[in-house]
PyMOL Python script that loads the backbone (N, CA, C, O; Angstrom):
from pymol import cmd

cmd.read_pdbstr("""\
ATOM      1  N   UNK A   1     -21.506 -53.339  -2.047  1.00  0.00           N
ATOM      2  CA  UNK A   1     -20.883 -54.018  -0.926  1.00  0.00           C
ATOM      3  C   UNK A   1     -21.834 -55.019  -0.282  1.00  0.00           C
ATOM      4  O   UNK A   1     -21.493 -56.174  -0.028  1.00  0.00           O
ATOM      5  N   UNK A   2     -23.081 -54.505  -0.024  1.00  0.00           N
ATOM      6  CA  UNK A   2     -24.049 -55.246   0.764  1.00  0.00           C
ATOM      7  C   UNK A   2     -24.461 -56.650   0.127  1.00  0.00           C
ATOM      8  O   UNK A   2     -25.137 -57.515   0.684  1.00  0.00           O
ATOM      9  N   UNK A   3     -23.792 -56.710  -1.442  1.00  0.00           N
ATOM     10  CA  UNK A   3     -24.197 -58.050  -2.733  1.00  0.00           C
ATOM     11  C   UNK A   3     -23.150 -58.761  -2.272  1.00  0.00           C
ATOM     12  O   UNK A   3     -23.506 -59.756  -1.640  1.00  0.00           O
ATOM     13  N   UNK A   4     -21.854 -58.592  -2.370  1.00  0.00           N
ATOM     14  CA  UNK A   4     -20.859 -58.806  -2.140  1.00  0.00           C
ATOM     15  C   UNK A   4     -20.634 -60.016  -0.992  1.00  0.00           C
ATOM     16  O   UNK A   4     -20.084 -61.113  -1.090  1.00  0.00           O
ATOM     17  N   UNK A   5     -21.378 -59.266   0.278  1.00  0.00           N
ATOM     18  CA  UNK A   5     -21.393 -59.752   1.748  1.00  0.00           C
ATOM     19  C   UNK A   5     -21.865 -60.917   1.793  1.00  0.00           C
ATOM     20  O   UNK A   5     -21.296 -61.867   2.329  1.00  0.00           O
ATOM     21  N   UNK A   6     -23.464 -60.972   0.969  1.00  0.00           N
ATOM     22  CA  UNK A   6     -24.412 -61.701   1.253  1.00  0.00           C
ATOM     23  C   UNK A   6     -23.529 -63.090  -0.040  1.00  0.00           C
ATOM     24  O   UNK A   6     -23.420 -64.316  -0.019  1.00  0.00           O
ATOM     25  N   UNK A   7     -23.267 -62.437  -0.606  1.00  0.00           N
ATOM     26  CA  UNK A   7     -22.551 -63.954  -1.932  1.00  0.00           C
ATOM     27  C   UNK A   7     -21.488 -64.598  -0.568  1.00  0.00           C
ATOM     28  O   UNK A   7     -21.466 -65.794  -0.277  1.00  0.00           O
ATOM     29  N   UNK A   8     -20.800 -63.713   0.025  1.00  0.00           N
ATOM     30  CA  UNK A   8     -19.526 -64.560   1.046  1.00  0.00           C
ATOM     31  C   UNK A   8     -20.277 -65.391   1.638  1.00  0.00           C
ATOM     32  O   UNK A   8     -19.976 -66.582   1.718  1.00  0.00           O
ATOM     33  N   UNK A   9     -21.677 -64.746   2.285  1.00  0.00           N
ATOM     34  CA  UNK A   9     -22.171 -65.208   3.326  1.00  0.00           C
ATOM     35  C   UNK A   9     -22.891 -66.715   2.898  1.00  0.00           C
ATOM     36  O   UNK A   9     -22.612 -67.878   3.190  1.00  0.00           O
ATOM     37  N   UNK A  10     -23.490 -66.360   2.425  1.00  0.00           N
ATOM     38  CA  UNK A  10     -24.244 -67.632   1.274  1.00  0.00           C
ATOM     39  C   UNK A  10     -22.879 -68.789   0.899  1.00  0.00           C
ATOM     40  O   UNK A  10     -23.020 -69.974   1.202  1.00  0.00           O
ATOM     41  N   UNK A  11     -21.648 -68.318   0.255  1.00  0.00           N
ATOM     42  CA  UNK A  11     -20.567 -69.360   0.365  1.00  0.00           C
ATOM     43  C   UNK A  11     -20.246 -70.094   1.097  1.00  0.00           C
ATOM     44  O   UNK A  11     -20.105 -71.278   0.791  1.00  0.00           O
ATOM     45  N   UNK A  12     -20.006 -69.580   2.425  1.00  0.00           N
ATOM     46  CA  UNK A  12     -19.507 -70.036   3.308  1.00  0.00           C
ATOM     47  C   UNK A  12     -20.641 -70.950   4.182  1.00  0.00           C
ATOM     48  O   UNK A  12     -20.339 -71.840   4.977  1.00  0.00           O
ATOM     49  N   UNK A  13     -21.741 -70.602   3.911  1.00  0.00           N
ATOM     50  CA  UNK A  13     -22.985 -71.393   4.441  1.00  0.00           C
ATOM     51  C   UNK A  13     -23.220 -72.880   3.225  1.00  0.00           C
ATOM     52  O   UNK A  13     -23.685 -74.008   3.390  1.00  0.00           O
ATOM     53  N   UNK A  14     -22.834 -72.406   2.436  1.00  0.00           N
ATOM     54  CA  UNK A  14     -22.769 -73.653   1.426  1.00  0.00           C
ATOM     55  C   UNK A  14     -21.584 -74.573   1.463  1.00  0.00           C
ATOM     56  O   UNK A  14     -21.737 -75.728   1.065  1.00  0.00           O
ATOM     57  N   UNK A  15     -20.379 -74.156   1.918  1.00  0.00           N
ATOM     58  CA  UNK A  15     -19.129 -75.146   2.206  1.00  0.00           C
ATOM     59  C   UNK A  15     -19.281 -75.797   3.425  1.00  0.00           C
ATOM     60  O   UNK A  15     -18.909 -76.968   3.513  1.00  0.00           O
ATOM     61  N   UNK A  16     -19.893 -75.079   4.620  1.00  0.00           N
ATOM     62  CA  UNK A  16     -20.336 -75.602   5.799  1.00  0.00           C
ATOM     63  C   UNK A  16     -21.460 -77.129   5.510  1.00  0.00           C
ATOM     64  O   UNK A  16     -21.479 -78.271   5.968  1.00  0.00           O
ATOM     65  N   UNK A  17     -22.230 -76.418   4.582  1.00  0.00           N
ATOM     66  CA  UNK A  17     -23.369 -77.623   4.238  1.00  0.00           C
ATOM     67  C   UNK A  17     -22.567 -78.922   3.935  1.00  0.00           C
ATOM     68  O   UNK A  17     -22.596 -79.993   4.541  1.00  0.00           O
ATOM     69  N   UNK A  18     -21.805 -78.536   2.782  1.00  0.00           N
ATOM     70  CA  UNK A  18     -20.894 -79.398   2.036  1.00  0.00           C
ATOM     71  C   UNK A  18     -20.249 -80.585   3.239  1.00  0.00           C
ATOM     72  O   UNK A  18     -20.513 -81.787   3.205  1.00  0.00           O
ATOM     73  N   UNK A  19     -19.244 -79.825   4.404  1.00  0.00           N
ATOM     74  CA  UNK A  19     -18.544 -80.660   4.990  1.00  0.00           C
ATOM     75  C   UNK A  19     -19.235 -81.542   5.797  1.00  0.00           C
ATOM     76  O   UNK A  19     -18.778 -82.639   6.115  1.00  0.00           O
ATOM     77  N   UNK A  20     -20.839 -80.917   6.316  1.00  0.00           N
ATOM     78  CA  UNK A  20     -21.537 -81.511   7.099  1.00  0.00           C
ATOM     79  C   UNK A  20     -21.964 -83.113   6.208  1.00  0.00           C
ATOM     80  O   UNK A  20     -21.744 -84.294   6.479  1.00  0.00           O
ATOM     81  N   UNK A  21     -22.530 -82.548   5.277  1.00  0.00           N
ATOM     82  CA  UNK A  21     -22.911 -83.780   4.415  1.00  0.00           C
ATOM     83  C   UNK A  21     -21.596 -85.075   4.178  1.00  0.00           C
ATOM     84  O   UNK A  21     -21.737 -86.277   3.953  1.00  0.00           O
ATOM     85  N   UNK A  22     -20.716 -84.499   4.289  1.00  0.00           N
ATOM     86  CA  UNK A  22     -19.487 -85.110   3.786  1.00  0.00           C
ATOM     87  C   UNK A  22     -19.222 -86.526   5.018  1.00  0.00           C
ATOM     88  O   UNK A  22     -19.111 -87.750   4.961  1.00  0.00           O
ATOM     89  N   UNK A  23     -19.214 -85.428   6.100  1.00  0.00           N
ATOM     90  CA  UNK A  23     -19.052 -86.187   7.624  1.00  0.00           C
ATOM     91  C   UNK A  23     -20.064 -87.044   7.645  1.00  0.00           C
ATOM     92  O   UNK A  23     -19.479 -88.122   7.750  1.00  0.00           O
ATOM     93  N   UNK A  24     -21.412 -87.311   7.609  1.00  0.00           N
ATOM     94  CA  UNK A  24     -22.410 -88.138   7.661  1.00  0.00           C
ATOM     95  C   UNK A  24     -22.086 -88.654   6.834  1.00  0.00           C
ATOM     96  O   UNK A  24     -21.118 -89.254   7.301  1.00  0.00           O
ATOM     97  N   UNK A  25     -22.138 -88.871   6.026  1.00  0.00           N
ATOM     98  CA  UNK A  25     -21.933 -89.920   5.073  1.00  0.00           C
ATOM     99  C   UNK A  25     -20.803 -90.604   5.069  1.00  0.00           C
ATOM    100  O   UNK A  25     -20.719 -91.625   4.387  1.00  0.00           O
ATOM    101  N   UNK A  26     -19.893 -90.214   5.726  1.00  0.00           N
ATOM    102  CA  UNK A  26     -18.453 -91.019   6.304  1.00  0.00           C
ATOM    103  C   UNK A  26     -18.772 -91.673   7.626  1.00  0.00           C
ATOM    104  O   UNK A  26     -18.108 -92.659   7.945  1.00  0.00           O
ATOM    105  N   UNK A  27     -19.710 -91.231   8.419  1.00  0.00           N
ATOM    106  CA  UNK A  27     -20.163 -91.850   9.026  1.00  0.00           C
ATOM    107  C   UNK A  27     -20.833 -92.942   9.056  1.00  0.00           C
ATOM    108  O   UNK A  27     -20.403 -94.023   9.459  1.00  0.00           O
ATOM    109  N   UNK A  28     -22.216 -92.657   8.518  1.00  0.00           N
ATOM    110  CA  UNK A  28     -22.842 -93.708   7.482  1.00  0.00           C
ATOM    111  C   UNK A  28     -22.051 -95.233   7.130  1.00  0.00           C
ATOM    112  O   UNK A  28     -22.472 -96.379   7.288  1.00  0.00           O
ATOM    113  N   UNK A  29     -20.923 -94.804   6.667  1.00  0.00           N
ATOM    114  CA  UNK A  29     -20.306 -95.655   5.777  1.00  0.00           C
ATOM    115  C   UNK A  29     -19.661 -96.777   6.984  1.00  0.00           C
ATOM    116  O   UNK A  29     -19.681 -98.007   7.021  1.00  0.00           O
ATOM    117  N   UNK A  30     -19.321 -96.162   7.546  1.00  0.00           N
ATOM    118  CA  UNK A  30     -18.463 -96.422   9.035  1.00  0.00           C
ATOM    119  C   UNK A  30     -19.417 -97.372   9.996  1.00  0.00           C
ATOM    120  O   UNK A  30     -19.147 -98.377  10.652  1.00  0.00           O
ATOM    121  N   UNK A  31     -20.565 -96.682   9.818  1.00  0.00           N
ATOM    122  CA  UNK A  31     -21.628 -97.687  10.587  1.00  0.00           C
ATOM    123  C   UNK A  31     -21.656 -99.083   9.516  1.00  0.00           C
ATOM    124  O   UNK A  31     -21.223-100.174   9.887  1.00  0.00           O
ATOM    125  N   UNK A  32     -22.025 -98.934   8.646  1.00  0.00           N
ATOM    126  CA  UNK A  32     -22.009-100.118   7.907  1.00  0.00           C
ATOM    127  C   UNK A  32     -20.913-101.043   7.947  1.00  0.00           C
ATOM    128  O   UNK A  32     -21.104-102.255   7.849  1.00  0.00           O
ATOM    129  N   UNK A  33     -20.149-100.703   8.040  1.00  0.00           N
ATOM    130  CA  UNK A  33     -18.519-101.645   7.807  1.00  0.00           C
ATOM    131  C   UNK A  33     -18.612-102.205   9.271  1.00  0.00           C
ATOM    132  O   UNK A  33     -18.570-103.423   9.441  1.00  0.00           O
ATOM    133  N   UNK A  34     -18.708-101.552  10.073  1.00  0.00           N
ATOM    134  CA  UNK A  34     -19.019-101.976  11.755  1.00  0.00           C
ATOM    135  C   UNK A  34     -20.410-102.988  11.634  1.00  0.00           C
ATOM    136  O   UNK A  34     -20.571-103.842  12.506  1.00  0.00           O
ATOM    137  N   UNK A  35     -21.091-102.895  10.868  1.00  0.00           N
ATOM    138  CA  UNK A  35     -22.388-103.453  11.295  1.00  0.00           C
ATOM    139  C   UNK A  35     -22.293-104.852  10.297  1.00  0.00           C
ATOM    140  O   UNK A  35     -23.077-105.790  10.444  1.00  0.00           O
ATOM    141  N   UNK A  36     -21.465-104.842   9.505  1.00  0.00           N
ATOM    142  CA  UNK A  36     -21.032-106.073   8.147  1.00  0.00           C
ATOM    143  C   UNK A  36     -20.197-106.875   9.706  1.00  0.00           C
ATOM    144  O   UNK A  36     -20.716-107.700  10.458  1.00  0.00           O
ATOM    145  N   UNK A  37     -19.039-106.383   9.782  1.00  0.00           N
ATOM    146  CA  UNK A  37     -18.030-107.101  10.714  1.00  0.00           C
ATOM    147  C   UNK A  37     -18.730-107.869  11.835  1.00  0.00           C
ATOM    148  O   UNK A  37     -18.683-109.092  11.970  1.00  0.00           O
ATOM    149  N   UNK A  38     -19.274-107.159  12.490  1.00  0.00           N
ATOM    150  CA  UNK A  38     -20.087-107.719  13.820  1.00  0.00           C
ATOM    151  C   UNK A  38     -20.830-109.269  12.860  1.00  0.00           C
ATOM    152  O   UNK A  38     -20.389-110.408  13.007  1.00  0.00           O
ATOM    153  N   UNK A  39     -21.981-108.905  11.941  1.00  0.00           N
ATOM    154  CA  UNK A  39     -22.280-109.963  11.420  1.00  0.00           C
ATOM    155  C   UNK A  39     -21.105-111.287  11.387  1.00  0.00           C
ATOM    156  O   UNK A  39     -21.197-112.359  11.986  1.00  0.00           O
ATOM    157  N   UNK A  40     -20.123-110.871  10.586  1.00  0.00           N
ATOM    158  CA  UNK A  40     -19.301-111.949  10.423  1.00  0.00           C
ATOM    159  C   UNK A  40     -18.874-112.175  11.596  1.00  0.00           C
ATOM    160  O   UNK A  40     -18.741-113.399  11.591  1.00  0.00           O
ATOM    161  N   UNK A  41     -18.468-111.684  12.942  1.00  0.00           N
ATOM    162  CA  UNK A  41     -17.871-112.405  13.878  1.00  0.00           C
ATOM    163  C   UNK A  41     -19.148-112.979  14.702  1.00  0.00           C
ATOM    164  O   UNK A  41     -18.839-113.733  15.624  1.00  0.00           O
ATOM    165  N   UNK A  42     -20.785-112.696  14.479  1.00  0.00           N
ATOM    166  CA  UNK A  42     -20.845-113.866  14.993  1.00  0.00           C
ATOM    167  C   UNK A  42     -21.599-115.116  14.585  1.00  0.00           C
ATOM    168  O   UNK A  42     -22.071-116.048  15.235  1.00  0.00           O
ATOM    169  N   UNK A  43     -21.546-114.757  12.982  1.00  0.00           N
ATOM    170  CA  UNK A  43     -21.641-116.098  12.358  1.00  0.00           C
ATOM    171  C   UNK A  43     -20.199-117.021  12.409  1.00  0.00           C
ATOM    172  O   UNK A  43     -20.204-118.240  12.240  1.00  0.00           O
ATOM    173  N   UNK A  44     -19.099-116.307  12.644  1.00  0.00           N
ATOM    174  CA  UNK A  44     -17.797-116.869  13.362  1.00  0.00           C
ATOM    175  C   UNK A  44     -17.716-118.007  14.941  1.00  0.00           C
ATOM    176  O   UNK A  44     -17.040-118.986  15.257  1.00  0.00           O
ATOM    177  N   UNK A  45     -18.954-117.089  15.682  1.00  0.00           N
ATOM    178  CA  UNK A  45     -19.120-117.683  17.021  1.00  0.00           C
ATOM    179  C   UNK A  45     -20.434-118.826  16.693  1.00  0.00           C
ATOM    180  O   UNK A  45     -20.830-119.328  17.745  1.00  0.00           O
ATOM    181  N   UNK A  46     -21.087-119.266  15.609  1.00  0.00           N
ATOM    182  CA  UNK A  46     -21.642-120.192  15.582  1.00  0.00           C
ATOM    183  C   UNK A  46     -23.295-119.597  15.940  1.00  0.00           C
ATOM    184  O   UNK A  46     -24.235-120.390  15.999  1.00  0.00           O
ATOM    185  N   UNK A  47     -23.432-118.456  16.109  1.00  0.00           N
ATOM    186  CA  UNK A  47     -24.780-117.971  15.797  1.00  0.00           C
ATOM    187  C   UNK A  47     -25.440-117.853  15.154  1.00  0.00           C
ATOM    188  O   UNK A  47     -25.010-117.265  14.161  1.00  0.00           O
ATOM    189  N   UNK A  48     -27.440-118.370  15.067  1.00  0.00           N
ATOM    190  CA  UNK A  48     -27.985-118.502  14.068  1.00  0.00           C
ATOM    191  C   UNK A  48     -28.839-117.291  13.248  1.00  0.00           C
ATOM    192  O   UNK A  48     -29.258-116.297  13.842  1.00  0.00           O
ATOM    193  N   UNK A  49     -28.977-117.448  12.237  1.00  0.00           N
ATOM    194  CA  UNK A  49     -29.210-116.436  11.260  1.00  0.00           C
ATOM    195  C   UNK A  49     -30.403-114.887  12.137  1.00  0.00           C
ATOM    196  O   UNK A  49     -30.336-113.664  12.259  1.00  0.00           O
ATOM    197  N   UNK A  50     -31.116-115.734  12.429  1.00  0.00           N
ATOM    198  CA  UNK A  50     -32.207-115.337  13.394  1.00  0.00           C
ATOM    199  C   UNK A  50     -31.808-114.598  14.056  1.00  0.00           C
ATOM    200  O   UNK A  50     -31.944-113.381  13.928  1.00  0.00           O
ATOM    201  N   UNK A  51     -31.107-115.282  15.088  1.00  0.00           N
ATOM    202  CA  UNK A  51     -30.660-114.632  16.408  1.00  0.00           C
ATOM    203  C   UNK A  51     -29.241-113.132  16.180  1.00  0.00           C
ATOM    204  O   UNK A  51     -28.774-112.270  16.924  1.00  0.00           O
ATOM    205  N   UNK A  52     -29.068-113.484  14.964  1.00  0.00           N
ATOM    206  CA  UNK A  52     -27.629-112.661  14.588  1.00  0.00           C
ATOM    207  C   UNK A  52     -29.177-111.332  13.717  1.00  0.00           C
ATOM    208  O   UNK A  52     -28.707-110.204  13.570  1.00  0.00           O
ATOM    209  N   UNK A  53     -30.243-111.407  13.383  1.00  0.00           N
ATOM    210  CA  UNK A  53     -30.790-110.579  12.897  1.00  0.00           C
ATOM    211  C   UNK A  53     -31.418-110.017  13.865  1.00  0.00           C
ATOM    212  O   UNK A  53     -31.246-108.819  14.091  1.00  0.00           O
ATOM    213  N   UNK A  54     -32.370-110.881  14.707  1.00  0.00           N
ATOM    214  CA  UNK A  54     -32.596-109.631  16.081  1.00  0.00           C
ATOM    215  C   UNK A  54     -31.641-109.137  16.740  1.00  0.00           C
ATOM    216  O   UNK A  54     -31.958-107.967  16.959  1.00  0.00           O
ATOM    217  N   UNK A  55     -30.439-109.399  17.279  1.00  0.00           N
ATOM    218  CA  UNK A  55     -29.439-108.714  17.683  1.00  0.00           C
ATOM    219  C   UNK A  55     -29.039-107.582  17.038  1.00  0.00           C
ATOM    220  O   UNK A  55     -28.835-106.592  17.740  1.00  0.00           O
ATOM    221  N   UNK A  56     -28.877-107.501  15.829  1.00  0.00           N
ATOM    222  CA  UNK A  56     -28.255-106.680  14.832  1.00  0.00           C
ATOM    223  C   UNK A  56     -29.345-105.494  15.149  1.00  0.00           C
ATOM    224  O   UNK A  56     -29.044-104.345  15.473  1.00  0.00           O
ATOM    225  N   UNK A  57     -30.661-106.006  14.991  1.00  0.00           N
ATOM    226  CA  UNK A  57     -31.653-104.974  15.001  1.00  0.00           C
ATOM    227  C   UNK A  57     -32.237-104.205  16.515  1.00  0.00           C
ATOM    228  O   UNK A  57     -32.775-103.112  16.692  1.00  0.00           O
ATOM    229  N   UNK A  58     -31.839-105.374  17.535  1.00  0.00           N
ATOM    230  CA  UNK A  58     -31.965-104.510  18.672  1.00  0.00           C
ATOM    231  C   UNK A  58     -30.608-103.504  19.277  1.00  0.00           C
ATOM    232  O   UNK A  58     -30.729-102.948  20.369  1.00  0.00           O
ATOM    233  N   UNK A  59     -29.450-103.363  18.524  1.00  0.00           N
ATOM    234  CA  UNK A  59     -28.537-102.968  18.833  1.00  0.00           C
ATOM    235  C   UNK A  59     -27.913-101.894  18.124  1.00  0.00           C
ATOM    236  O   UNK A  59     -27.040-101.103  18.482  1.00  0.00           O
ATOM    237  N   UNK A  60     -28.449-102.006  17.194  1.00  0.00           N
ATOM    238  CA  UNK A  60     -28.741-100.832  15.882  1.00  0.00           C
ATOM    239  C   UNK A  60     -29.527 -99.696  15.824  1.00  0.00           C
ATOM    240  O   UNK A  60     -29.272 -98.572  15.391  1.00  0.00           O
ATOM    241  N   UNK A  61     -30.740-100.264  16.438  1.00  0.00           N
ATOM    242  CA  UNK A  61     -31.696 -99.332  16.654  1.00  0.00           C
ATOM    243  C   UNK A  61     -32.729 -99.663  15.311  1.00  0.00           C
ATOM    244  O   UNK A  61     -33.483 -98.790  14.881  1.00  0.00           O
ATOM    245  N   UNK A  62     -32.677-100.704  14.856  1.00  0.00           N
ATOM    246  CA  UNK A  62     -33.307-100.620  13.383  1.00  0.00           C
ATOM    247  C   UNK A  62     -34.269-101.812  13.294  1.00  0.00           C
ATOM    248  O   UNK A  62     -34.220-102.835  13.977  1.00  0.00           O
ATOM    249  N   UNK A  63     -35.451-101.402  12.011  1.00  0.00           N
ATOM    250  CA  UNK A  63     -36.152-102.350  12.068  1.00  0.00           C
ATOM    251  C   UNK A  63     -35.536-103.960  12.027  1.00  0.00           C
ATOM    252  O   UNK A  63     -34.374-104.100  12.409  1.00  0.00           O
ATOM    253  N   UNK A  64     -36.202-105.026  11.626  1.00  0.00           N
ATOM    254  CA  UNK A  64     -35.860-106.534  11.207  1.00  0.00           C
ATOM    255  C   UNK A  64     -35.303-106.657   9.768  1.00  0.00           C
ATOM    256  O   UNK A  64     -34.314-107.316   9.446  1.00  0.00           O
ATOM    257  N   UNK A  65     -35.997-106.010   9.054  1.00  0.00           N
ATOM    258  CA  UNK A  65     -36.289-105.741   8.183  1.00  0.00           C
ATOM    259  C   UNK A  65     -34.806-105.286   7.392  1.00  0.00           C
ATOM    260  O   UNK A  65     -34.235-105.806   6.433  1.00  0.00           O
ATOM    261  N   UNK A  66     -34.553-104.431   7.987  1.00  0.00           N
ATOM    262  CA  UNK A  66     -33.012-103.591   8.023  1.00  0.00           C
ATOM    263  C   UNK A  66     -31.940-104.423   7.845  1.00  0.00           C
ATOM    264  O   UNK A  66     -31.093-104.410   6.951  1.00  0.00           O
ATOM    265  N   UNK A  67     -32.075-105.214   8.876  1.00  0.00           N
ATOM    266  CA  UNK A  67     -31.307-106.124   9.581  1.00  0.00           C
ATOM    267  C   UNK A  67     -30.932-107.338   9.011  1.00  0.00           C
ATOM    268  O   UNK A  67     -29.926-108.007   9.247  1.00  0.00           O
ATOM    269  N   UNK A  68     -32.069-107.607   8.044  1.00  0.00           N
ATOM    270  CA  UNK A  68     -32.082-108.916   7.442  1.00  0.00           C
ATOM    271  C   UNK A  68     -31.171-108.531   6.292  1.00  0.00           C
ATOM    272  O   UNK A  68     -30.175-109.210   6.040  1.00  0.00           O
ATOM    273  N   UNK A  69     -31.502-107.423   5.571  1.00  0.00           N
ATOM    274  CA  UNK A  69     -30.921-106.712   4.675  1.00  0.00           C
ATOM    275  C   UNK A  69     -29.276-106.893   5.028  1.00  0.00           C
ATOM    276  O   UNK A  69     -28.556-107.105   4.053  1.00  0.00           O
ATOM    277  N   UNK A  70     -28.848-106.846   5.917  1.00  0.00           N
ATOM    278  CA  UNK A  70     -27.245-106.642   6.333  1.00  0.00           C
ATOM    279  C   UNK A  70     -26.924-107.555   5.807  1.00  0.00           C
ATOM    280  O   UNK A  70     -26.121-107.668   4.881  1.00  0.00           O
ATOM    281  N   UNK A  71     -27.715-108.577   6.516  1.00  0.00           N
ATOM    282  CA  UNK A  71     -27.390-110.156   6.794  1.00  0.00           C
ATOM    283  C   UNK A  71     -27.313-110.578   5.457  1.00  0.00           C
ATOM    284  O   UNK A  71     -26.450-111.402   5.153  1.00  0.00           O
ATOM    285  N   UNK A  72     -27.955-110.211   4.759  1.00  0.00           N
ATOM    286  CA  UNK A  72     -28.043-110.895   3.263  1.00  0.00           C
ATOM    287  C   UNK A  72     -27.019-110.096   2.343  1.00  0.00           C
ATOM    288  O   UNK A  72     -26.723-110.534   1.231  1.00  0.00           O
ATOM    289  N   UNK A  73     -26.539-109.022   2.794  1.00  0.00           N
ATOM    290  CA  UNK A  73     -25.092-108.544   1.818  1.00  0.00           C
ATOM    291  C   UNK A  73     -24.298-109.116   2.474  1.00  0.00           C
ATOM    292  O   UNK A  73     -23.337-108.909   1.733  1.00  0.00           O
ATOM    293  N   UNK A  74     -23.849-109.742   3.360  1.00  0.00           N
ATOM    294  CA  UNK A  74     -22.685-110.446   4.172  1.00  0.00           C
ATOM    295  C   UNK A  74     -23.136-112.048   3.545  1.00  0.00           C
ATOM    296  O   UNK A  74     -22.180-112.821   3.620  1.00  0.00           O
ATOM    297  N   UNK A  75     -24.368-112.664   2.965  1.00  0.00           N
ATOM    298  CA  UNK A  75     -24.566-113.990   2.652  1.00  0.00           C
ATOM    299  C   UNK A  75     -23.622-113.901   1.442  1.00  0.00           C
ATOM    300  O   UNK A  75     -22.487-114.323   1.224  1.00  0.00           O
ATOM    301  N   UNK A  76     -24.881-112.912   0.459  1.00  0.00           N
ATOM    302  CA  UNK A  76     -24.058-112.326  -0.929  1.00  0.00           C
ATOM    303  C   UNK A  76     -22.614-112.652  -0.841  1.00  0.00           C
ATOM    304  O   UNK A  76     -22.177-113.761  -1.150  1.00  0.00           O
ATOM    305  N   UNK A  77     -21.938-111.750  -0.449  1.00  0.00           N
ATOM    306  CA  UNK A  77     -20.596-111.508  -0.500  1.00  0.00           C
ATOM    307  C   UNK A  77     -19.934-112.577  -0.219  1.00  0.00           C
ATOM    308  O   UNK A  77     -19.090-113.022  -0.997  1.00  0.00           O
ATOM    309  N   UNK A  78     -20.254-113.207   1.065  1.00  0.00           N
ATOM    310  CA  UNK A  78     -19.731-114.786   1.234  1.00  0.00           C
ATOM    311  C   UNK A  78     -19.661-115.746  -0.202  1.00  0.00           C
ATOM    312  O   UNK A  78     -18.734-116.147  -0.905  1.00  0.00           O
ATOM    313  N   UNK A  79     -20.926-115.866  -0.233  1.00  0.00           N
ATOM    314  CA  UNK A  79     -21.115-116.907  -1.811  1.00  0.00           C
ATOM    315  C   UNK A  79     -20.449-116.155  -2.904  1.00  0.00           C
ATOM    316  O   UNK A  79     -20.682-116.895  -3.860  1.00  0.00           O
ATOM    317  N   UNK A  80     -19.671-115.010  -3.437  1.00  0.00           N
ATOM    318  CA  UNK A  80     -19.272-114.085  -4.246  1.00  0.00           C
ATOM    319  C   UNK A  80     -18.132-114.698  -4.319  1.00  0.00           C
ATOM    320  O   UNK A  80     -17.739-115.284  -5.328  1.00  0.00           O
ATOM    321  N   UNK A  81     -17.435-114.597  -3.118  1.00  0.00           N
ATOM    322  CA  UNK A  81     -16.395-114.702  -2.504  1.00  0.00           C
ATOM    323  C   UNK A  81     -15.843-116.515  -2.657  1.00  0.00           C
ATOM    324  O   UNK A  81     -14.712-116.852  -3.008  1.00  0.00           O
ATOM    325  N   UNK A  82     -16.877-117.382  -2.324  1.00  0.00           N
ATOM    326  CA  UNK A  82     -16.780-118.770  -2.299  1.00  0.00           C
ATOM    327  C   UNK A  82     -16.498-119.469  -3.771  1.00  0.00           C
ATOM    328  O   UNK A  82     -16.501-120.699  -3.794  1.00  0.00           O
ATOM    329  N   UNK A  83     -16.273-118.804  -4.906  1.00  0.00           N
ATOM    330  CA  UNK A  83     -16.207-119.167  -6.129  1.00  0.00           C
ATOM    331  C   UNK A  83     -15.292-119.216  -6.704  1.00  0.00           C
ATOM    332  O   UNK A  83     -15.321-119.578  -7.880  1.00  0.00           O
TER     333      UNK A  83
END
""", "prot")
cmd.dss("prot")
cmd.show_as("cartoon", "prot")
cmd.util.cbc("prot")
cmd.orient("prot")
């Protein structure tokens, strides 16, 4: 019985893991799509690359670095897109 318990117990601590991981990473994903959009609306409002990368990064919480990174899958995708 006491094998038994500890296998439920251990299961159910492993599906818990599971959903947790599941949720962050839907999260995750969620931040990104939010953090792509913002880019495009305010290269929409006529803001420069710069200023749309420190923003991104003081509002994010994230390095420049990070930030530039966004900026350049939203360039990408633009020019992808432009063809």
């Amino acid at each position: 019985m006491n094998l038994q318990m500890r296998l439920k117990d251990e299961r159910r601590l492993g599906l818990s893991e599971g959903r947790a991981e599941r949720r962050a990473k839907g999260r995750d994903e969620m931040q990104d799509e939010m953090t792509l959009g913002l880019i495009h609306a305010l290269q929409a409002q006529g803001m420069p690359q710069k200023q749309i990368v420190e923003a991104l990064a003081l509002t994010r919480k994230i390095s420049l670095a990070e930030a530039q990174h966004y900026y350049e899958q939203v360039a990408q995708a633009d020019s992808e897109s432009a063809r």
